[in-house]
TIMI-2910 file (N, C-alpha, C, CB; in pm, 1 decimal, decimal comma, always signed):
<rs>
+----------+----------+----------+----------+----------+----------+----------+----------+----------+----------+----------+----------+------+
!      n_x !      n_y !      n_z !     ca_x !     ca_y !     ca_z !      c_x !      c_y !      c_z !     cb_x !     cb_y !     cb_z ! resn !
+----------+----------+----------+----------+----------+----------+----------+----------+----------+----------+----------+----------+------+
!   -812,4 !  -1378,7 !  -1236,7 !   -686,7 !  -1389,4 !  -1307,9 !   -673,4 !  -1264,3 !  -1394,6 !   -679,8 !  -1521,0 !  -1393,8 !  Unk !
!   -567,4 !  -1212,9 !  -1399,4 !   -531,9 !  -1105,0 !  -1476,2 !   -467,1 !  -1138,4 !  -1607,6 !   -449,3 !  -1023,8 !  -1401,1 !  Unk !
!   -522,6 !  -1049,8 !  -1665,2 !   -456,3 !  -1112,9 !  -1851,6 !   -356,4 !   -935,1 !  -1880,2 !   -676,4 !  -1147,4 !  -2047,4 !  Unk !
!   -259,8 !   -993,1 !  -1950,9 !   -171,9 !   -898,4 !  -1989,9 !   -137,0 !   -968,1 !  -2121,2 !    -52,5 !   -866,3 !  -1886,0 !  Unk !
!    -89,0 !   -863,8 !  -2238,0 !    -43,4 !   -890,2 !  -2374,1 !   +162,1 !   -917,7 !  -2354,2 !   -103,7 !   -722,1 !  -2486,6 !  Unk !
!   +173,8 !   -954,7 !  -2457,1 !   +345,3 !   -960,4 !  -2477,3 !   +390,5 !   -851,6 !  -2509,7 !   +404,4 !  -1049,5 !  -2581,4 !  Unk !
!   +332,5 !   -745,0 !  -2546,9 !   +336,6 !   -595,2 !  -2523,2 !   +373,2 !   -502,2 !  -2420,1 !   +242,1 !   -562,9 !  -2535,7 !  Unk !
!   +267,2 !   -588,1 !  -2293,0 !   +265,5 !   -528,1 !  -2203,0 !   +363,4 !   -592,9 !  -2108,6 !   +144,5 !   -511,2 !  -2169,2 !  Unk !
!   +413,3 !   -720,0 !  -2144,7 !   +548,3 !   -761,4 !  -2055,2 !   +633,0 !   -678,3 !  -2125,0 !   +605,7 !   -928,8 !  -2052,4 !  Unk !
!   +669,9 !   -634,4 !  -2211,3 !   +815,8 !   -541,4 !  -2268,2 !   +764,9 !   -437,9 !  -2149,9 !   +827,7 !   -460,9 !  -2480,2 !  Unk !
!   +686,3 !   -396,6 !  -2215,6 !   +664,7 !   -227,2 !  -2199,8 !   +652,4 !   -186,0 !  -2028,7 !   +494,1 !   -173,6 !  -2290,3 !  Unk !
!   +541,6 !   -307,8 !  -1953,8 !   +524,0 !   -265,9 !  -1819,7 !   +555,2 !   -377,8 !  -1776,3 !   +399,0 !   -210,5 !  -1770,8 !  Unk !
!   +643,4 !   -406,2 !  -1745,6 !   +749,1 !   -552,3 !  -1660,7 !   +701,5 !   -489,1 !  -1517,7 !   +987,7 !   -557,8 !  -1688,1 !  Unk !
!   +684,3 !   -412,5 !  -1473,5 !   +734,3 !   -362,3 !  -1297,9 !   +538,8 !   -413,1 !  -1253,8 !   +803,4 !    -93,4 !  -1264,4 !  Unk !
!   +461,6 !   -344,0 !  -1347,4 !   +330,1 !   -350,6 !  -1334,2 !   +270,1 !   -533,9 !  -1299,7 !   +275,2 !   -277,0 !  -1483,6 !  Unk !
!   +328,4 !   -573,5 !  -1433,5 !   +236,1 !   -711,9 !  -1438,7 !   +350,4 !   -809,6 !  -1350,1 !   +196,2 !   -781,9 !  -1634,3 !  Unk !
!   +482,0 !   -773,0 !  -1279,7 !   +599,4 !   -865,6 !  -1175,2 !   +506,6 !   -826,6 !  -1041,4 !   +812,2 !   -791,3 !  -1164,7 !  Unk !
!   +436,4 !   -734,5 !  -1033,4 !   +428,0 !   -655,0 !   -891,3 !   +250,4 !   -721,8 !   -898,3 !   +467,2 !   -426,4 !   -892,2 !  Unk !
!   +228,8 !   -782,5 !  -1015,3 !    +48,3 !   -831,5 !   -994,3 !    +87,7 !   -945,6 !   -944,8 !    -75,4 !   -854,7 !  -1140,4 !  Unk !
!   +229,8 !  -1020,2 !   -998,6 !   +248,5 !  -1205,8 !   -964,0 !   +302,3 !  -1212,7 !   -810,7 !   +394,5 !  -1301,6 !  -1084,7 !  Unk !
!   +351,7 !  -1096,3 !   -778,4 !   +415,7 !  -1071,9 !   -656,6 !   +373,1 !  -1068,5 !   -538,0 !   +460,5 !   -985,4 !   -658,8 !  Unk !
!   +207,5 !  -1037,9 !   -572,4 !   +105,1 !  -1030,7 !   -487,0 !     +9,0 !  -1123,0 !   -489,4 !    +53,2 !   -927,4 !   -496,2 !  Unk !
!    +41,7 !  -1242,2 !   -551,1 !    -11,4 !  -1379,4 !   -541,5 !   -130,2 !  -1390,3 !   -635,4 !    -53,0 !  -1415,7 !   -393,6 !  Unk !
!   -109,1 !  -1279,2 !   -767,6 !   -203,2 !  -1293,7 !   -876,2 !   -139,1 !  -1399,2 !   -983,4 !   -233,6 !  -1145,5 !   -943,1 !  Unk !
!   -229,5 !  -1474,2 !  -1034,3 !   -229,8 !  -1534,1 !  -1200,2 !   -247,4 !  -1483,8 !  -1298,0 !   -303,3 !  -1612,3 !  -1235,3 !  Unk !
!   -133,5 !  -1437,5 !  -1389,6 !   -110,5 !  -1367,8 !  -1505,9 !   -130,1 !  -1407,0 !  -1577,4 !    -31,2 !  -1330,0 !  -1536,1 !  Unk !
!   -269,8 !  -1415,5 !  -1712,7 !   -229,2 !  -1491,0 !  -1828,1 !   -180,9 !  -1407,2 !  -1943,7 !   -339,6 !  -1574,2 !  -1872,2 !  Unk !
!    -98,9 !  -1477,7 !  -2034,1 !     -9,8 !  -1383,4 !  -2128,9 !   -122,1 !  -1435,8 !  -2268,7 !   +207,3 !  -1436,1 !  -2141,7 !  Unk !
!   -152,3 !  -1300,7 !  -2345,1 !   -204,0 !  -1317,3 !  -2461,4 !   -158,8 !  -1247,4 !  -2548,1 !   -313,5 !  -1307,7 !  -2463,9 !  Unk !
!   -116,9 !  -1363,8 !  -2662,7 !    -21,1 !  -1324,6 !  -2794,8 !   -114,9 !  -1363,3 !  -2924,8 !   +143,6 !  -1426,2 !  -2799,4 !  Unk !
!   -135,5 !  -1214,7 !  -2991,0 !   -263,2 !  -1243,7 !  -3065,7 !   -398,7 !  -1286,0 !  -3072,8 !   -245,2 !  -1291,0 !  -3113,0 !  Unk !
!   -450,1 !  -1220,2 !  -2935,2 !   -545,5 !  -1231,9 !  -2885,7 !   -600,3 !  -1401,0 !  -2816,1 !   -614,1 !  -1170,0 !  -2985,5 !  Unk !
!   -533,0 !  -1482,0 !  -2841,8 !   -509,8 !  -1644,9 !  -2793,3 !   -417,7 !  -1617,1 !  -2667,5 !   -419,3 !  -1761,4 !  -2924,9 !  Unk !
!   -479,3 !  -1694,6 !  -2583,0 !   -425,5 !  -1756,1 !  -2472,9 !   -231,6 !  -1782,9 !  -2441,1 !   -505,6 !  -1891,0 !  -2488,7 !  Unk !
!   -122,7 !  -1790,5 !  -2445,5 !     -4,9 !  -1832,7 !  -2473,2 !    +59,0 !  -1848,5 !  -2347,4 !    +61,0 !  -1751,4 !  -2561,9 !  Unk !
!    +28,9 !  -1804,1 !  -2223,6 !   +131,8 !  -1880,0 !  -2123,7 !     +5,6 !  -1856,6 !  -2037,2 !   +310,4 !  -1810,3 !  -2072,0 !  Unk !
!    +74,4 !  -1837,9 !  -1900,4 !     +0,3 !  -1825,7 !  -1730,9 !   +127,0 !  -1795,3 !  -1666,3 !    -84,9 !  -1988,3 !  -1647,5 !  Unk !
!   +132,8 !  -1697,4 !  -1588,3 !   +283,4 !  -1680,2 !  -1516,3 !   +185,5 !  -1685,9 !  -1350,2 !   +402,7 !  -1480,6 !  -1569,9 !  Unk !
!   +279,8 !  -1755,8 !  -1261,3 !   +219,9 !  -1740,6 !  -1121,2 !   +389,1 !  -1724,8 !  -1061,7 !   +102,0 !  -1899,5 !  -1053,3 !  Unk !
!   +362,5 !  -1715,5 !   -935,9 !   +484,9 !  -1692,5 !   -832,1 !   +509,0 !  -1791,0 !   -830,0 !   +481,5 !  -1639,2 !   -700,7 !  Unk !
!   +650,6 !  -1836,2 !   -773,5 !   +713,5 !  -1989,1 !   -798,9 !   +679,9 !  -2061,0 !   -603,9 !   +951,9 !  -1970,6 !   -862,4 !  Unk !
!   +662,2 !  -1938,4 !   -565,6 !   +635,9 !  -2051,0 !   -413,7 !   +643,1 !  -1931,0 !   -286,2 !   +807,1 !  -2205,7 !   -382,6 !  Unk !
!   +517,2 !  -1935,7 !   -170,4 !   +513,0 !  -1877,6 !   -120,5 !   +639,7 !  -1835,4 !    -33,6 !   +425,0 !  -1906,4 !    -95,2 !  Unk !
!   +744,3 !  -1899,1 !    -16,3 !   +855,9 !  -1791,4 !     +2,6 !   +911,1 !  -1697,9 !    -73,4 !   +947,5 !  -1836,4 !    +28,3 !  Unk !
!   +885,6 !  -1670,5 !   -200,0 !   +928,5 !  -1600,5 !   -261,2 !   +834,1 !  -1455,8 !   -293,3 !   +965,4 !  -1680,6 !   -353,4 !  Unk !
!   +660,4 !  -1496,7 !   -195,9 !   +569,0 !  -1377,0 !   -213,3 !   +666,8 !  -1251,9 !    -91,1 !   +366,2 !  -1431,9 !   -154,4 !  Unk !
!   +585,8 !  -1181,9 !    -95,2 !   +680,3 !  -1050,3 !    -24,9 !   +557,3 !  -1083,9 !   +113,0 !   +681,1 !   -831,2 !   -135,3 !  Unk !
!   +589,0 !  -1053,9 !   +214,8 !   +542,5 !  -1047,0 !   +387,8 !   +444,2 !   -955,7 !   +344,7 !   +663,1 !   -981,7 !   +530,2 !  Unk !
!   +339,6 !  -1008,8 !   +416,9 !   +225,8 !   -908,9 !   +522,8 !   +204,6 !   -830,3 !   +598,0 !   +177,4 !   -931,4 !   +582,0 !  Unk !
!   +255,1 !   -716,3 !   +588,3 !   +303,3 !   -641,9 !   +756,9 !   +119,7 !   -601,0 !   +775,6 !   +462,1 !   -436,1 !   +751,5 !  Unk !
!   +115,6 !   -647,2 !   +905,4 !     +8,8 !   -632,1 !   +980,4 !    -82,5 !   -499,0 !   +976,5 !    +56,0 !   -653,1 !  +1100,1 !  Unk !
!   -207,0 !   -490,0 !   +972,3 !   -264,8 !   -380,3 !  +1038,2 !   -237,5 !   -351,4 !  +1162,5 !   -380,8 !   -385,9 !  +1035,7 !  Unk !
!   -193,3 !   -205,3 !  +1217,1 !   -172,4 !   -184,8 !  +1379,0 !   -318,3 !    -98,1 !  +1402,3 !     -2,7 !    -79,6 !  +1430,3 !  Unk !
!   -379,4 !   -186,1 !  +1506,4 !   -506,8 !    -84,6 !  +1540,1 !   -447,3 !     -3,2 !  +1646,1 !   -658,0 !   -161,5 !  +1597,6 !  Unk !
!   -476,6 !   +110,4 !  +1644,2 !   -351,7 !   +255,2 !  +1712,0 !   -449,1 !   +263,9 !  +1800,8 !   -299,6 !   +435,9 !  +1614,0 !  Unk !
!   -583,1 !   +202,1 !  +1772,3 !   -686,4 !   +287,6 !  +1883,9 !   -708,9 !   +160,0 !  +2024,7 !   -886,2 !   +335,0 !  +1783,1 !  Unk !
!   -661,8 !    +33,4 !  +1988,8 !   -659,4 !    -18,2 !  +2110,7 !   -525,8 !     +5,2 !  +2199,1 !   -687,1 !   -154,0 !  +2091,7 !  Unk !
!   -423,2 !    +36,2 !  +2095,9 !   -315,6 !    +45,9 !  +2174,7 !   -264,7 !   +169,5 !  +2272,8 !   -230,8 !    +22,7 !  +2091,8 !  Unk !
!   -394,5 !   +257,2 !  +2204,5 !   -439,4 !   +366,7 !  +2292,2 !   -499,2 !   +304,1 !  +2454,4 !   -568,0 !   +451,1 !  +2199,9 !  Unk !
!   -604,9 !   +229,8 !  +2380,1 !   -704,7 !   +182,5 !  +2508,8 !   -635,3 !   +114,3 !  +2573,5 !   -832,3 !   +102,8 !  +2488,0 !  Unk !
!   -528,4 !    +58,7 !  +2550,1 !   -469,0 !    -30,7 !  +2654,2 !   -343,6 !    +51,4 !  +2721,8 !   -418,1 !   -178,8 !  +2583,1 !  Unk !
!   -285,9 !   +140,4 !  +2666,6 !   -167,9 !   +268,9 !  +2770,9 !   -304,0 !   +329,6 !  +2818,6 !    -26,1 !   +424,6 !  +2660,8 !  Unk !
!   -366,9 !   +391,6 !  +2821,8 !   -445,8 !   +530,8 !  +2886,1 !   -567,8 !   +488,4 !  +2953,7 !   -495,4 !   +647,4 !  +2767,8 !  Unk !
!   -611,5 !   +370,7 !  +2916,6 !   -728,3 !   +326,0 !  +2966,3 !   -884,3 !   +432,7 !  +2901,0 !   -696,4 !   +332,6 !  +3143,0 !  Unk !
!   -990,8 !   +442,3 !  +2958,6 !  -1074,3 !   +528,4 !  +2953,3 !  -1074,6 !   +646,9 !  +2961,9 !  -1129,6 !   +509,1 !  +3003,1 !  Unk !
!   -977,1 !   +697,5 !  +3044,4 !   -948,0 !   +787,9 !  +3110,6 !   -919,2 !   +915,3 !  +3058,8 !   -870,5 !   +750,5 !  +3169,8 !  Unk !
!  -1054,1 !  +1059,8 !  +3067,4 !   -982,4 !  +1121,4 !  +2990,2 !   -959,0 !  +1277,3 !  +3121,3 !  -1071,5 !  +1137,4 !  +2818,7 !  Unk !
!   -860,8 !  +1321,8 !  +3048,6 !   -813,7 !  +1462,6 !  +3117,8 !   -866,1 !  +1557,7 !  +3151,6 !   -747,8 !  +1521,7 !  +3069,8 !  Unk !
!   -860,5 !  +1625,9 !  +3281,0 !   -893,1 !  +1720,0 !  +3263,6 !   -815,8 !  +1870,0 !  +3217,2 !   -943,2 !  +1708,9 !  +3349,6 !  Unk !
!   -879,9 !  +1966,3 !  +3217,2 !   -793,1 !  +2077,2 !  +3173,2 !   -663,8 !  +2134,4 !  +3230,1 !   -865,2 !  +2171,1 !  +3172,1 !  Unk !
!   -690,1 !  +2105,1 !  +3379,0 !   -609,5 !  +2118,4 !  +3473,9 !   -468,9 !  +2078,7 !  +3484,4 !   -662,5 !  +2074,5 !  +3551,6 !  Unk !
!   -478,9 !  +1903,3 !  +3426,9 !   -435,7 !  +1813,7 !  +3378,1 !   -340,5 !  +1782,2 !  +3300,5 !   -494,2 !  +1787,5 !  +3350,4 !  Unk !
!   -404,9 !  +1885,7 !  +3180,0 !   -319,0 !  +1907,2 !  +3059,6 !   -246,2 !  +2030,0 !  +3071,5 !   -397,2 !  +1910,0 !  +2932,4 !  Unk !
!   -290,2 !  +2117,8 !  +3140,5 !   -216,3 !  +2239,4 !  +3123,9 !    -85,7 !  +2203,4 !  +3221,2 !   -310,5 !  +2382,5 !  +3169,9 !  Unk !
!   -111,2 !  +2146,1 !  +3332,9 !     -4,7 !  +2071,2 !  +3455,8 !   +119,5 !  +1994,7 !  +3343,3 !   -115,2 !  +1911,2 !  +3579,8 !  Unk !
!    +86,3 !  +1916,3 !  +3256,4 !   +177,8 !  +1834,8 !  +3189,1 !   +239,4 !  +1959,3 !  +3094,7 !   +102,8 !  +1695,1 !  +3106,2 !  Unk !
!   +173,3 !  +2011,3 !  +3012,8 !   +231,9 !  +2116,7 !  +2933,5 !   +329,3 !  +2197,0 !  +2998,6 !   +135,4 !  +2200,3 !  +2885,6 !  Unk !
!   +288,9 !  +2271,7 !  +3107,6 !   +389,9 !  +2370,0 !  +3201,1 !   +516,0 !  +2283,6 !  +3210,2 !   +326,8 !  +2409,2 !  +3372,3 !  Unk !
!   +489,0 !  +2144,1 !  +3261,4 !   +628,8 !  +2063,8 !  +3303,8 !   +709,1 !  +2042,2 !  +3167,4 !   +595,6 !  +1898,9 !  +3381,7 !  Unk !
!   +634,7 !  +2044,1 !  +3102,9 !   +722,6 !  +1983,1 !  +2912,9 !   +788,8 !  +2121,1 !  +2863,9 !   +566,3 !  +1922,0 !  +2737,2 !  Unk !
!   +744,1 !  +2226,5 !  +2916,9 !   +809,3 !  +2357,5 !  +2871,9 !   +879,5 !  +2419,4 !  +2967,0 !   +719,5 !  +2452,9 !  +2825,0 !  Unk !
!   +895,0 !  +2340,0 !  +3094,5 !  +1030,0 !  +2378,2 !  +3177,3 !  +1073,9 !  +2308,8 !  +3176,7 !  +1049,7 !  +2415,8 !  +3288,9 !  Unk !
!  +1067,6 !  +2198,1 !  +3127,0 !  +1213,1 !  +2053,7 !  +3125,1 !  +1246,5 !  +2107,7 !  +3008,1 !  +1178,7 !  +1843,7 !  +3113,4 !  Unk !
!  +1214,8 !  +2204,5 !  +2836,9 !  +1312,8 !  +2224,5 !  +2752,0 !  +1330,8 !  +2351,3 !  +2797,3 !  +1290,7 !  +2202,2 !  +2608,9 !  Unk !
!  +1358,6 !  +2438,5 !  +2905,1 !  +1454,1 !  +2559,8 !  +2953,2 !  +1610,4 !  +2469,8 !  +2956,1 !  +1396,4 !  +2635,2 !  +3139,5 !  Unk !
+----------+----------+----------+----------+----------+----------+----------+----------+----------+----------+----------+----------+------+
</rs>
């Protein structure tokens, strides 16, 4: 649980909205005592998860194992620099 002062709600609102936002428990201390708990009001209102993309299977699964030869690459290059003539 994260503790923040009534100080620090004036002063850094964006800081301690963006700790509850992320499914932390805020407690508020006014004069060094305990005085509220702020949490998020309900998981629709937390912000989405966007996924990790692992880039390297999605490699392994277009290209397979398969790697080039020089021949290969220079063949694709030549064609990519006469299709922009």
């Amino acid at each position: 649980m994260k503790t923040a002062t009534v100080a620090d709600l004036r002063n850094n609102f964006r800081r301690v909205s963006a700790w509850i936002e992320h499914g932390e428990t805020v407690q508020i201390v006014k004069r060094r005592r305990a005085f509220a708990r702020l949490t998020a009001e309900g998981a629709s209102h937390s912000p989405a998860r966007v996924p990790k993309i692992d880039f390297m299977a999605q490699l392994r699964e277009v290209r397979g194992n398969r790697l080039f030869s020089e021949a290969e690459v220079k063949a694709v290059r030549d064609a990519e620099l006469e299709a922009d003539l």
